[in-house]
Backbone of each chain as ProteinMPNN parsed JSONL, in Angstrom:
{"seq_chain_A": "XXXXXXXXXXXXXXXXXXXXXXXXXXXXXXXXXXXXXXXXXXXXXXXXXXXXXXXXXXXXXXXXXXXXXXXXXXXXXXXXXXXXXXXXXXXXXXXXXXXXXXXXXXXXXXXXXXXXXXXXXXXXXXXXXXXXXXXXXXXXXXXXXXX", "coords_chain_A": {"N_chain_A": [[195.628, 63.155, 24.152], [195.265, 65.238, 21.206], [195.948, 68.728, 20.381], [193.56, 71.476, 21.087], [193.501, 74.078, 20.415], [194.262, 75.397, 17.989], [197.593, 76.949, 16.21], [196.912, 79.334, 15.074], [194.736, 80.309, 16.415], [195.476, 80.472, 19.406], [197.834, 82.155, 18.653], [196.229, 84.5, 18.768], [195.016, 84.756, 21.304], [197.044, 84.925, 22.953], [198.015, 87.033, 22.352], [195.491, 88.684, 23.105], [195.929, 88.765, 25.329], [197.735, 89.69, 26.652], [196.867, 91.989, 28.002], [195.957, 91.408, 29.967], [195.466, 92.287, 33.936], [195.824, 91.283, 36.73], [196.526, 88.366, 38.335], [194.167, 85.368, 37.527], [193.16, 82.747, 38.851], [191.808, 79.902, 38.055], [189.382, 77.486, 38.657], [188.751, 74.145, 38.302], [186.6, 71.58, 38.008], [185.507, 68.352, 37.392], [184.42, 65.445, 37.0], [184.693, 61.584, 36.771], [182.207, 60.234, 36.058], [179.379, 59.824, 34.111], [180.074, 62.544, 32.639], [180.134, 64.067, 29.917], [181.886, 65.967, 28.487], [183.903, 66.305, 30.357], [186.516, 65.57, 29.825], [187.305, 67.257, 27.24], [187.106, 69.862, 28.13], [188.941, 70.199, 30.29], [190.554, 69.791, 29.251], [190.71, 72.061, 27.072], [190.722, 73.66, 28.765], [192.798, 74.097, 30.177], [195.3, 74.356, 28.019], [194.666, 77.317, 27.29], [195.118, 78.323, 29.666], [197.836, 77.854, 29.43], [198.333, 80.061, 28.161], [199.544, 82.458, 29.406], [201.203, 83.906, 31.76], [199.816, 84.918, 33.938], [197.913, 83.278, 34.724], [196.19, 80.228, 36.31], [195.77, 77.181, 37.237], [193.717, 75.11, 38.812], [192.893, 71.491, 38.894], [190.03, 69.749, 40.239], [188.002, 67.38, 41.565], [184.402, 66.52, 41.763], [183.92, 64.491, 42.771], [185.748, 63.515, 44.637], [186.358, 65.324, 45.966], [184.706, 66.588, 47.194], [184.247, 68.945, 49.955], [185.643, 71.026, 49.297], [183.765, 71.686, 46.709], [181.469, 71.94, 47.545], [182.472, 74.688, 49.323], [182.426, 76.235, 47.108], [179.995, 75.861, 45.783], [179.631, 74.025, 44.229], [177.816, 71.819, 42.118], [177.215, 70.774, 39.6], [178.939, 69.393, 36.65], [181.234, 69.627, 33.551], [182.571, 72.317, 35.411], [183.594, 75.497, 36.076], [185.132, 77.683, 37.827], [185.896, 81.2, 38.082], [188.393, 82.725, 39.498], [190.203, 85.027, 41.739], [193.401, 85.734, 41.938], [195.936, 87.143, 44.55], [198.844, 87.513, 45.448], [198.634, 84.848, 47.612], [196.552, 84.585, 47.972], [193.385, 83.741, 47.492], [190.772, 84.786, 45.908], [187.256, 84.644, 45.535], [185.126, 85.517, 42.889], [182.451, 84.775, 42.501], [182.006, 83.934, 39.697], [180.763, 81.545, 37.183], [181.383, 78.863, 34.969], [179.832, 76.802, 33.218], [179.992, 73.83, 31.874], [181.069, 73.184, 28.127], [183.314, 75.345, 27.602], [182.696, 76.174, 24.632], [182.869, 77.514, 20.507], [180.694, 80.448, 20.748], [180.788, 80.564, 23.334], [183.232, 80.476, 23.876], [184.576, 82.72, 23.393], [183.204, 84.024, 25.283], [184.242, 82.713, 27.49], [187.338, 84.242, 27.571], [186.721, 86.662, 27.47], [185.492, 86.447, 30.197], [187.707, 85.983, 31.57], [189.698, 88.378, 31.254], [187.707, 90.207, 32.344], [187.759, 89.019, 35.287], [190.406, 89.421, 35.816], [190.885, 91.895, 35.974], [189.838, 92.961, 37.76], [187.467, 94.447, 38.066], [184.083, 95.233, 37.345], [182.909, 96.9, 35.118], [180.93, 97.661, 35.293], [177.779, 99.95, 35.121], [177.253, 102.753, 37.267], [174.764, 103.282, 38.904], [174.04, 100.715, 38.323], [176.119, 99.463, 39.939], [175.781, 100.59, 42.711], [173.32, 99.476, 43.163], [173.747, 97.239, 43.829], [175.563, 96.994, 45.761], [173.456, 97.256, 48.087], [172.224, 95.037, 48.02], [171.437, 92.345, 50.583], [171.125, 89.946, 50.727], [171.438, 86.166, 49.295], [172.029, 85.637, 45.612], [171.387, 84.186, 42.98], [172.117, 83.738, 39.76], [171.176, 82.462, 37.053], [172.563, 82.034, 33.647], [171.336, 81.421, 30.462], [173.276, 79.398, 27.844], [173.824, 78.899, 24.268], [176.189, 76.871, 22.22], [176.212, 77.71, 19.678]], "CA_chain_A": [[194.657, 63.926, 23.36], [195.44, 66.122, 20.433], [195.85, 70.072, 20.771], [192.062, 71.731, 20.629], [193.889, 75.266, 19.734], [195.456, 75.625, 16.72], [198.584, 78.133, 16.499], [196.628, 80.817, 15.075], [194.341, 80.943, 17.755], [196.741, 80.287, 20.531], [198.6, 83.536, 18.891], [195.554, 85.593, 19.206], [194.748, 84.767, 22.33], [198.202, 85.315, 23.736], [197.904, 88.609, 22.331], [194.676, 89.6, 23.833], [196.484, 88.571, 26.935], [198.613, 91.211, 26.951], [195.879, 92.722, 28.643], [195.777, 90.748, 31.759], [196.264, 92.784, 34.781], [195.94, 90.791, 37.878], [196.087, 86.74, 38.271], [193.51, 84.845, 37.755], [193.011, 81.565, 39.137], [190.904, 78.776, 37.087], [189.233, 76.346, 39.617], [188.142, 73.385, 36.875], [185.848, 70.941, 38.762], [185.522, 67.689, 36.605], [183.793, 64.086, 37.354], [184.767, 60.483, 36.838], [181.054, 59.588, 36.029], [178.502, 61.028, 33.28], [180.443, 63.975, 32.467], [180.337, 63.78, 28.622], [182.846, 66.561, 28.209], [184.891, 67.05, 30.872], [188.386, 65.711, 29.479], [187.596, 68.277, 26.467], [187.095, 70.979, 28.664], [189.956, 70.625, 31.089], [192.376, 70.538, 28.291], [190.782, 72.975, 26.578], [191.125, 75.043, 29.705], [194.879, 74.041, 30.269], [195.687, 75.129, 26.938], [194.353, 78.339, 27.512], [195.493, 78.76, 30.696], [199.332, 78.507, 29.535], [199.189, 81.577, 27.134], [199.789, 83.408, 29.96], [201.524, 83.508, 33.483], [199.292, 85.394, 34.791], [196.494, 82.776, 34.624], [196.879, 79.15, 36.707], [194.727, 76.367, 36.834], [193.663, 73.805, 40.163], [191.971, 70.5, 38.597], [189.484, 68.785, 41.287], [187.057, 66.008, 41.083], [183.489, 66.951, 42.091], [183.492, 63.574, 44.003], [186.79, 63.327, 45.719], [186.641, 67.124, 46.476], [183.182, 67.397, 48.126], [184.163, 70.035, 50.281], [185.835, 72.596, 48.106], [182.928, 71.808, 45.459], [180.794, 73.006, 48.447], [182.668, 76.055, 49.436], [182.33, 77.021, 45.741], [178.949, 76.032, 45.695], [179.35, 73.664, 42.545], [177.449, 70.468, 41.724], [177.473, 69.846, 37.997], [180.367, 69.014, 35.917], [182.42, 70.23, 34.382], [182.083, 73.695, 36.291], [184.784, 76.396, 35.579], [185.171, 78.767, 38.794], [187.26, 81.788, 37.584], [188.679, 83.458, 40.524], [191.609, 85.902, 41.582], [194.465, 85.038, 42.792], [197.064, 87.89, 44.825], [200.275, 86.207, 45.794], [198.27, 83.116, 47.232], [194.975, 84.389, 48.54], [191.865, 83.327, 46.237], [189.558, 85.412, 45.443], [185.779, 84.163, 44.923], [184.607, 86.492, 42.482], [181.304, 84.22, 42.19], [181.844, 83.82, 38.089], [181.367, 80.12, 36.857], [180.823, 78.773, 33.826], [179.387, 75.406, 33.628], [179.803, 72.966, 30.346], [182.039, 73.43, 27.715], [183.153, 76.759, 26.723], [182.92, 76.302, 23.362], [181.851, 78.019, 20.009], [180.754, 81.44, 21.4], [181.227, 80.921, 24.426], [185.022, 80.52, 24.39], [184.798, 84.317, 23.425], [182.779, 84.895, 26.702], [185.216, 82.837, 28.477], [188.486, 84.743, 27.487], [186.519, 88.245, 28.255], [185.13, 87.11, 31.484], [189.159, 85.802, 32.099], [189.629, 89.638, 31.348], [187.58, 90.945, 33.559], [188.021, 88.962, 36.491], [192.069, 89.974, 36.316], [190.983, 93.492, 35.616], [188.831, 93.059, 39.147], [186.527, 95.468, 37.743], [183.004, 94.427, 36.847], [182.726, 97.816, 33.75], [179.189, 98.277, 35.481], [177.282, 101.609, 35.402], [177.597, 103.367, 38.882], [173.929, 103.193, 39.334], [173.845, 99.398, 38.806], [177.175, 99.37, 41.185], [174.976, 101.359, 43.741], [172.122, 98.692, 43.82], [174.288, 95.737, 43.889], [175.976, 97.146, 47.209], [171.961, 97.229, 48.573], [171.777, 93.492, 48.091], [171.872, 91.811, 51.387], [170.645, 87.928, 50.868], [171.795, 85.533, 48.11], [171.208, 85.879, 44.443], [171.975, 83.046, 41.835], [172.042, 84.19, 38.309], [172.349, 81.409, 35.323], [172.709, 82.375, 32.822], [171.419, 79.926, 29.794], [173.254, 79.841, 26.313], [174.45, 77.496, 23.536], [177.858, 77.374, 21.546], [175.742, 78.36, 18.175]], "C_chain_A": [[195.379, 64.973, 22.513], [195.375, 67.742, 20.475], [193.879, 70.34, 20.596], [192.629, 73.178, 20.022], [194.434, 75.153, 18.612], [196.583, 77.06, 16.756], [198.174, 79.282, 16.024], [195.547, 81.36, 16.033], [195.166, 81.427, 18.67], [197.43, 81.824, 20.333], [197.655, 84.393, 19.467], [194.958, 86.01, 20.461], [195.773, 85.243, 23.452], [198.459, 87.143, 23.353], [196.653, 89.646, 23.039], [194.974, 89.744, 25.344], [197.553, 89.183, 27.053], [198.244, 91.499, 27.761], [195.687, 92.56, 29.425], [196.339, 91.375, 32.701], [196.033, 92.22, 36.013], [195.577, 89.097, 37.622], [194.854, 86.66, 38.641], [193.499, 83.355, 37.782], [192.039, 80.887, 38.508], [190.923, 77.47, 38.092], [188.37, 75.131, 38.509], [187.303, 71.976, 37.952], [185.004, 69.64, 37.864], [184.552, 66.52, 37.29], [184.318, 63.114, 36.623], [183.541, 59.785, 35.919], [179.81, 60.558, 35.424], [179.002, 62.108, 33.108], [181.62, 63.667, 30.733], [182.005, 64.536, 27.751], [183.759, 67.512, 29.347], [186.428, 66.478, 30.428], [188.158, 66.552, 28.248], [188.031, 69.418, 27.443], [188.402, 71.215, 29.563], [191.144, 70.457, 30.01], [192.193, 71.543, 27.317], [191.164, 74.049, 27.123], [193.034, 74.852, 30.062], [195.405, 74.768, 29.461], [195.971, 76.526, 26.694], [195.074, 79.447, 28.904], [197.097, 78.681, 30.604], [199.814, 79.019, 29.291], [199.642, 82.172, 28.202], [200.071, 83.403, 31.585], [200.865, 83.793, 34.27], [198.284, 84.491, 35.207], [197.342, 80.883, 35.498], [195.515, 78.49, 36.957], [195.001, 74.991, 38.084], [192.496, 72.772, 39.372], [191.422, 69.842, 39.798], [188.532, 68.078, 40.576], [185.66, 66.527, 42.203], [183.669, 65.621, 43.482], [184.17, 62.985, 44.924], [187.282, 64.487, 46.214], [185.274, 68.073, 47.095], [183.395, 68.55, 48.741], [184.261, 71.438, 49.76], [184.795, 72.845, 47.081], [181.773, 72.77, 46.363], [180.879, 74.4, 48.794], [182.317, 76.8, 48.27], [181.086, 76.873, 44.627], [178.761, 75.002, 44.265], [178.859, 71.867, 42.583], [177.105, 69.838, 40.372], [179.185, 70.0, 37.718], [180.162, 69.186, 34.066], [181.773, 72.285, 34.647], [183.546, 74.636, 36.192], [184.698, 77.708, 36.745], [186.365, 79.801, 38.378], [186.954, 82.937, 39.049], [190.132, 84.209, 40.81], [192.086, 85.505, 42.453], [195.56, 86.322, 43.129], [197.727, 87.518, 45.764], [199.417, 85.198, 46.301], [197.079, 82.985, 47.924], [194.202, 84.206, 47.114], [190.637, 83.836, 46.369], [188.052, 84.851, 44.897], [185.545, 85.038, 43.981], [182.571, 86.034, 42.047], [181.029, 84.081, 40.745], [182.435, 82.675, 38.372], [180.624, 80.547, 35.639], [180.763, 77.184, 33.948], [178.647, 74.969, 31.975], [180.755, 73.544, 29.441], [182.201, 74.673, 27.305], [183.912, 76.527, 25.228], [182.585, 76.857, 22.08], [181.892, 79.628, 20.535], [181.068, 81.208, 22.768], [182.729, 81.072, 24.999], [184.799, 81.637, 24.099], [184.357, 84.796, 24.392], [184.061, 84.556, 27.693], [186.415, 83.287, 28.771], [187.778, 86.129, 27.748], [185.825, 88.053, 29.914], [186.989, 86.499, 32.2], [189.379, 87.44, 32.668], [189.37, 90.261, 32.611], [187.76, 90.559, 34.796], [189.548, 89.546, 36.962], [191.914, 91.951, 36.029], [190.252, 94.238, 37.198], [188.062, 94.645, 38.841], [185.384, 95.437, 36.809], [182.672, 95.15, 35.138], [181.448, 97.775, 34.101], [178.606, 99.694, 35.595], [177.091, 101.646, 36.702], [176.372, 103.474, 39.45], [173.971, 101.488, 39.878], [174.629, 98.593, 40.254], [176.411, 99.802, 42.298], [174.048, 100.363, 44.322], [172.9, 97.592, 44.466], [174.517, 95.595, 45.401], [174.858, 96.983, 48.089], [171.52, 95.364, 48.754], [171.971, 92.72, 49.459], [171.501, 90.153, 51.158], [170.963, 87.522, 49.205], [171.091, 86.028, 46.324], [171.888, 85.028, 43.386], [171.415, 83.528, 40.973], [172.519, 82.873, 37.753], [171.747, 82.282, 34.223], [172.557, 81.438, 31.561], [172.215, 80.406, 28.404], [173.657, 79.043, 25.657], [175.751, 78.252, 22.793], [177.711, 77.862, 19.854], [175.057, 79.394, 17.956]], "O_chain_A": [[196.177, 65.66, 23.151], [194.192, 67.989, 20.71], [193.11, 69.523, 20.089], [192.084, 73.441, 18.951], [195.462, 74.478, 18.654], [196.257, 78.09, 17.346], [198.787, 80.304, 16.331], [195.445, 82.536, 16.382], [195.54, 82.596, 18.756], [197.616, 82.599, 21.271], [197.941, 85.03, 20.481], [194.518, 87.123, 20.748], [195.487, 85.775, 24.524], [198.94, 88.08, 23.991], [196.732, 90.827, 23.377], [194.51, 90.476, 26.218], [198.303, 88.824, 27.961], [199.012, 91.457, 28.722], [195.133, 93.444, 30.077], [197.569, 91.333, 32.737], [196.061, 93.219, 36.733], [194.653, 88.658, 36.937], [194.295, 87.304, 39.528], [193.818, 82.737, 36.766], [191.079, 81.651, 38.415], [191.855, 76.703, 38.337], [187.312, 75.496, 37.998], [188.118, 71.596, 38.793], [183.825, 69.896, 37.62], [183.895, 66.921, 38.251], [184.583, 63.559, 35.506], [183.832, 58.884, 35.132], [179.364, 61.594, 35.918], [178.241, 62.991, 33.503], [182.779, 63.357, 30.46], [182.806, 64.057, 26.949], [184.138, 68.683, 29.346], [187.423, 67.101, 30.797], [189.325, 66.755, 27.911], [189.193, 69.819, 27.503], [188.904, 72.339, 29.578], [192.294, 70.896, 30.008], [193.159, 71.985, 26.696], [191.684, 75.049, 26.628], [194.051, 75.544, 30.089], [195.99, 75.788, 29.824], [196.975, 76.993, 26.157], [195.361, 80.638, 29.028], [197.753, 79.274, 31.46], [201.019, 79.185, 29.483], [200.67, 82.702, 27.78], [199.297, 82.98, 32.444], [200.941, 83.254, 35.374], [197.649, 84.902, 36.178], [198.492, 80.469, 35.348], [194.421, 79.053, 36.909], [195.961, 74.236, 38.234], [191.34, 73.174, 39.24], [192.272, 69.305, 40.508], [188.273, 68.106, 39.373], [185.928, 66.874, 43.353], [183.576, 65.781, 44.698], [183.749, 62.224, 45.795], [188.367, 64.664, 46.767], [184.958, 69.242, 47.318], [182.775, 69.473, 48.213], [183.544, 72.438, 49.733], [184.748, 73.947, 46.535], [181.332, 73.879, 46.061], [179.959, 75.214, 48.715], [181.92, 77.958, 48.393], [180.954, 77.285, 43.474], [177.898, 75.205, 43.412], [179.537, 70.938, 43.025], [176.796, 68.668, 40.144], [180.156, 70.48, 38.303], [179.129, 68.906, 33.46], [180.924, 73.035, 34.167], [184.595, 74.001, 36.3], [184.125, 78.728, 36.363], [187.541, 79.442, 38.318], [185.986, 83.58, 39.454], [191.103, 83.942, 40.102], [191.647, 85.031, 43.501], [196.171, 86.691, 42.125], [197.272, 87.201, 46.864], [199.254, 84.352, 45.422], [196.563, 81.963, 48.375], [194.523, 84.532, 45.971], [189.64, 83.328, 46.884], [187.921, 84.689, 43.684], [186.088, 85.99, 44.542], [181.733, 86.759, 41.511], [179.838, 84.097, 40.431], [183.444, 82.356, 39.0], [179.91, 81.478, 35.265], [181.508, 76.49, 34.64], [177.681, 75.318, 31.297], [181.374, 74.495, 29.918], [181.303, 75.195, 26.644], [185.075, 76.633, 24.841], [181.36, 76.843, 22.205], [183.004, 80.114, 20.744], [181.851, 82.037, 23.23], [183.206, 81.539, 26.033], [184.741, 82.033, 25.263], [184.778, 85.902, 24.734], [184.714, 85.34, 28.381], [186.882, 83.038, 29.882], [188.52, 86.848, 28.417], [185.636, 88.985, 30.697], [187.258, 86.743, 33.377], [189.315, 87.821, 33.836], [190.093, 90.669, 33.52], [187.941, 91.45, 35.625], [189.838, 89.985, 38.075], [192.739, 92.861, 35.953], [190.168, 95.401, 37.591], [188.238, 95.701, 39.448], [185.579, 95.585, 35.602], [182.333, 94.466, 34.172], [180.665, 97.858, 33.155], [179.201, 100.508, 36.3], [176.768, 100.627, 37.314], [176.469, 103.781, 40.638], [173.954, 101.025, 41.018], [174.247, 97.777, 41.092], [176.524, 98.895, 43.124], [173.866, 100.239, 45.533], [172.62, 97.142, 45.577], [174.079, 94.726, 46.154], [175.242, 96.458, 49.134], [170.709, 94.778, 49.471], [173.13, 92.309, 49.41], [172.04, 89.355, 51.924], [170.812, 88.235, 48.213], [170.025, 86.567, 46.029], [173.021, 85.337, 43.015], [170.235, 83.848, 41.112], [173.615, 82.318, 37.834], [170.733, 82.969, 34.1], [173.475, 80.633, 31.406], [171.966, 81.488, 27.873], [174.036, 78.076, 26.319], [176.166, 79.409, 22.737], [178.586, 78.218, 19.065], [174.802, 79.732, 16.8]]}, "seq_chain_B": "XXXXXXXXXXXXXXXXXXXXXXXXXXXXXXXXXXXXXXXXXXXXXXXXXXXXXXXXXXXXXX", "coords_chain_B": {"N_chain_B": [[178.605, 89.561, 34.69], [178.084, 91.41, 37.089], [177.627, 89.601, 39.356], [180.78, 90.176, 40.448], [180.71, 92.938, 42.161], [179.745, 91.803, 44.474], [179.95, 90.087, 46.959], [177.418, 88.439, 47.667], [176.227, 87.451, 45.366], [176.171, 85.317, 43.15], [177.019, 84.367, 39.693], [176.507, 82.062, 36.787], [177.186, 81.147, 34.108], [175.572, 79.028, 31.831], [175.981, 75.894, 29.643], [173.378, 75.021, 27.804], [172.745, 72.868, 26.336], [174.266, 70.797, 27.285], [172.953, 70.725, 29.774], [170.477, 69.449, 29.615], [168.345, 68.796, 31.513], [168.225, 70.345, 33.604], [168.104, 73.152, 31.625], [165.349, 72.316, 30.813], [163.909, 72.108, 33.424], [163.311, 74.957, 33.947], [162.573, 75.578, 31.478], [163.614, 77.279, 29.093], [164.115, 78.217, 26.185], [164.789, 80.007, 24.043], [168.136, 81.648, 23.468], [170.296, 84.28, 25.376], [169.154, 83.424, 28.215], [168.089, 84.03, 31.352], [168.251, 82.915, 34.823], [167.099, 83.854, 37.525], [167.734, 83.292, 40.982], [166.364, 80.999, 40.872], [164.432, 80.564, 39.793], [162.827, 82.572, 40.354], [162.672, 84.987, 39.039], [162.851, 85.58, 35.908], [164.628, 86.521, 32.573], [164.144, 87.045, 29.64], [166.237, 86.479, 26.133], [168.803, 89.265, 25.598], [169.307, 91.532, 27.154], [169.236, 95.458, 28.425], [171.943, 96.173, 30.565], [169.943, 97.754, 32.685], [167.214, 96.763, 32.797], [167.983, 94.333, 33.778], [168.99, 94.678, 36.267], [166.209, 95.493, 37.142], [164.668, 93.372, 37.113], [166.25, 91.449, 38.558], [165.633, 92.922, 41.309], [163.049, 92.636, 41.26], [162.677, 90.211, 41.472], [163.669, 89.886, 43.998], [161.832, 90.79, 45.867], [160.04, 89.079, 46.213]], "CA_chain_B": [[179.718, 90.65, 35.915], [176.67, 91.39, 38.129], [178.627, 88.843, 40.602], [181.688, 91.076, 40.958], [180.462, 93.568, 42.737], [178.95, 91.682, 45.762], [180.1, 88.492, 47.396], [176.448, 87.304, 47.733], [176.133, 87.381, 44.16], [176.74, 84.26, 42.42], [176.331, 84.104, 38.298], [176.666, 81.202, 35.966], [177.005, 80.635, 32.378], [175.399, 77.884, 31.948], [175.408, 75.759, 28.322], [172.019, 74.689, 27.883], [172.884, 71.535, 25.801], [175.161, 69.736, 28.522], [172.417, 70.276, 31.042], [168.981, 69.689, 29.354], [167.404, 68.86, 32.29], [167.803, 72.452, 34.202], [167.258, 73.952, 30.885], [164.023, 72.131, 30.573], [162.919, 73.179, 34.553], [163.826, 76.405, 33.752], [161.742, 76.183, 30.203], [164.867, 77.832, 28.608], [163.633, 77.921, 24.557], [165.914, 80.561, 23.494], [169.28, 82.04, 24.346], [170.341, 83.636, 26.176], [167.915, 83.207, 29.435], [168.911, 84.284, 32.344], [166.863, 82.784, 35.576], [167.291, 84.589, 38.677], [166.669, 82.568, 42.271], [165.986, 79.184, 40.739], [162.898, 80.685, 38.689], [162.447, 84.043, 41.628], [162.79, 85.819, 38.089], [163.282, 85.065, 34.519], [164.811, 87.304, 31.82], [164.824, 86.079, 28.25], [167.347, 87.759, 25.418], [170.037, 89.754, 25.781], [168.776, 93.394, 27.706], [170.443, 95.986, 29.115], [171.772, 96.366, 32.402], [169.252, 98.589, 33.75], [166.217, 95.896, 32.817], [168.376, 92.769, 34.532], [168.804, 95.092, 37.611], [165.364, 95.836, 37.605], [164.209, 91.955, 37.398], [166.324, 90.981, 40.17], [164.709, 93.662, 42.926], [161.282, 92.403, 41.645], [162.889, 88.501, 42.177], [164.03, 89.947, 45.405], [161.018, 91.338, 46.535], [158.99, 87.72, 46.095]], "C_chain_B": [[178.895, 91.171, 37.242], [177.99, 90.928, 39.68], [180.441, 89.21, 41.177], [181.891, 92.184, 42.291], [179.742, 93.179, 44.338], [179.025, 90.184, 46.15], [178.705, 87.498, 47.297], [175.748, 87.326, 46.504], [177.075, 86.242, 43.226], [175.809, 84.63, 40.799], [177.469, 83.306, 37.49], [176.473, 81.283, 34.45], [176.77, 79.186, 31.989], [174.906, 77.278, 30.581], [174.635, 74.66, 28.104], [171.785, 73.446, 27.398], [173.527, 70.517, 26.701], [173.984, 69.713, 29.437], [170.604, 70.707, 30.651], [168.307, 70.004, 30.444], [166.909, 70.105, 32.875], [167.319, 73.187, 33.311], [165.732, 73.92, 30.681], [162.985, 72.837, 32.166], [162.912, 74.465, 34.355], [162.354, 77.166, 32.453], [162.606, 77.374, 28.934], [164.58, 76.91, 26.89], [164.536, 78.961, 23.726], [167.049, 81.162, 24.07], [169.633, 83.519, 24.05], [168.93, 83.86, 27.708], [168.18, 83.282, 30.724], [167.53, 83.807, 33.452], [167.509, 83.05, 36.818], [166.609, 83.696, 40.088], [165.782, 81.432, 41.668], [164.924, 79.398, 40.463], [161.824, 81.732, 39.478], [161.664, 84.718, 39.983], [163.44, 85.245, 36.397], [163.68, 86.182, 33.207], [164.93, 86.76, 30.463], [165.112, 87.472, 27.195], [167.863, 88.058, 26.71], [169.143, 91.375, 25.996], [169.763, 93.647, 28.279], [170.765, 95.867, 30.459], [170.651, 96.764, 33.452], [167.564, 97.382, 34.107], [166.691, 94.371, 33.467], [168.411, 93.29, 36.322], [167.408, 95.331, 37.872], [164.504, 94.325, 37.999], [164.851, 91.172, 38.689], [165.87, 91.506, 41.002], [163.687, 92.982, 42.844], [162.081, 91.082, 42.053], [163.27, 88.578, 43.938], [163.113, 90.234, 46.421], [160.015, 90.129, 46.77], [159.172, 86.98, 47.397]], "O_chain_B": [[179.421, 91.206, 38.354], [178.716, 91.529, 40.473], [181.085, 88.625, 42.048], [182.814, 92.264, 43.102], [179.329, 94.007, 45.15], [178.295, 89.289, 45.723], [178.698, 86.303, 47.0], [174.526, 87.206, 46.603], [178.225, 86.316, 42.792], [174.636, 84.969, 40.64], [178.676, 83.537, 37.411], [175.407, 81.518, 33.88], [177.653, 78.338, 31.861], [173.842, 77.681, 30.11], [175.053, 73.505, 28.178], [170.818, 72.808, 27.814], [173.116, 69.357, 26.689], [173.869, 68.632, 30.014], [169.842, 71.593, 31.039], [167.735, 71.082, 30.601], [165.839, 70.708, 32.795], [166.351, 73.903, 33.568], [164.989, 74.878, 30.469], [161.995, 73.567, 32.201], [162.014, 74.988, 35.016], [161.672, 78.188, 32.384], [162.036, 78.09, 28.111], [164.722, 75.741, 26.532], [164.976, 78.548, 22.653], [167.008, 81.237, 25.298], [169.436, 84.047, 22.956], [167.941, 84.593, 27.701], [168.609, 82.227, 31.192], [166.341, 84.065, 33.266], [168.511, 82.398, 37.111], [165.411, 83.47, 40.262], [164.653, 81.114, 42.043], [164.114, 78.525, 40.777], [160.599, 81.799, 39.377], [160.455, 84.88, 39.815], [164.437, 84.575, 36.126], [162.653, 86.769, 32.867], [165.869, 86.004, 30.212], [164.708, 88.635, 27.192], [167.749, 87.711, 27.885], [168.558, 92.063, 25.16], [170.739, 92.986, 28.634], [169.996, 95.518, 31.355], [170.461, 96.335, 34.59], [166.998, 97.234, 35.189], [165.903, 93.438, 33.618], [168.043, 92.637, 37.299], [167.239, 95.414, 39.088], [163.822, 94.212, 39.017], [164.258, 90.515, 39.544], [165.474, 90.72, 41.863], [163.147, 92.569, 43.87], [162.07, 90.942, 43.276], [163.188, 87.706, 44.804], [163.349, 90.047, 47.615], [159.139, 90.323, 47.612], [158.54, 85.945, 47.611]]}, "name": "protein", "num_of_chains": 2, "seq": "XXXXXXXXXXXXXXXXXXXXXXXXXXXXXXXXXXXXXXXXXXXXXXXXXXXXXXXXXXXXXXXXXXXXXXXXXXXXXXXXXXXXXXXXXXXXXXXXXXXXXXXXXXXXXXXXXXXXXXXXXXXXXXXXXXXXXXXXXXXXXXXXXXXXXXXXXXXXXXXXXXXXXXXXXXXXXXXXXXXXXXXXXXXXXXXXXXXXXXXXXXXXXXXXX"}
């Protein structure tokens, strides 16, 4: 397959990645079967993921990786778990992104890269306050398109 | 970022064209749409923090 970056992205991106202060791990969670764009997406995420050392990338298969798709709670494809990584524990941080990040959303997905290596959500100290109050599950989607 | 702060906080970005179907249970007509607890709570647009924290307590309180 052909690059999806071009070199003037690629620079700018390696420059906003300066900014990266703690690894983040990229769990990419693909399929075999109906999954229109997962060989875009995992090489778009490769790509992405070699501006910068700090950032590393585990490819699985939803259907020869049942369990881990479980631990990480993921049943579509492709599914993008961004999690932290210090020296070789893995951090859940519970941020996916699910379908291609493309369009706008590649700009969400290089600031939520950001923040997960910044392990600091930038929430107001009230909202921080409730969150801690939460005792039982809470699934957020989030819907949006790439236009 | 919501899901930072609290292990039992999961949030998705989820793009609405790859996965009609959920968008359609959902009823997801513009973006973005945020649905809290598998339709507990529904937020549509882009609000501030203080109105997404306030929609999850009420989804929490259901």
């Amino acid at each position: 397959m052909d690059k999806l970056l071009n070199e003037n992205v690629e620079k700018q991106i390696h420059e906003v990645f300066t900014g990266l202060k703690e690894p983040v791990h990229v769990i990419f969670f693909g399929s075999k079967e109906n999954c229109e764009y997962c060989d875009d997406t995992r090489q778009l995420v490769k790509e992405v993921v070699a501006l910068s050392d700090k950032l590393s990338l585990e490819v699985r298969d939803l259907q020869t990786d049942p369990s881990l798709a479980g631990q990480y709670n993921v049943d579509k494809t492709p599914t993008l778990v961004l999690a932290g990584k210090d020296s070789e524990k893995i951090t859940d941080y519970g941020v996916r992104l699910l379908g291609i990040p493309s369009g706008h959303e590649f700009t969400s997905f290089i600031q939520d890269i950001l923040l997960v290596s910044s392990r600091d959500s930038g929430l107001a100290p009230a909202t921080r306050e409730f969150l801690k109050t939460i005792n039982k599950p809470v699934h957020l989607q989030v819907f949006v398109t790439p236009t | 970022m919501l899901a930072m702060e609290n292990p039992l906080v999961q949030a998705e970005m989820v793009e609405a064209m790859e996965f009609p179907t959920l968008a359609d249970r959902h009823q997801v007509s513009g973006v973005p749409h945020t649905v809290i607890n598998d339709g507990a709570g529904n937020v549509v647009g882009a609000v501030p923090e203080s109105n997404l924290v306030a929609a999850i307590r009420d989804a929490l309180q259901k």
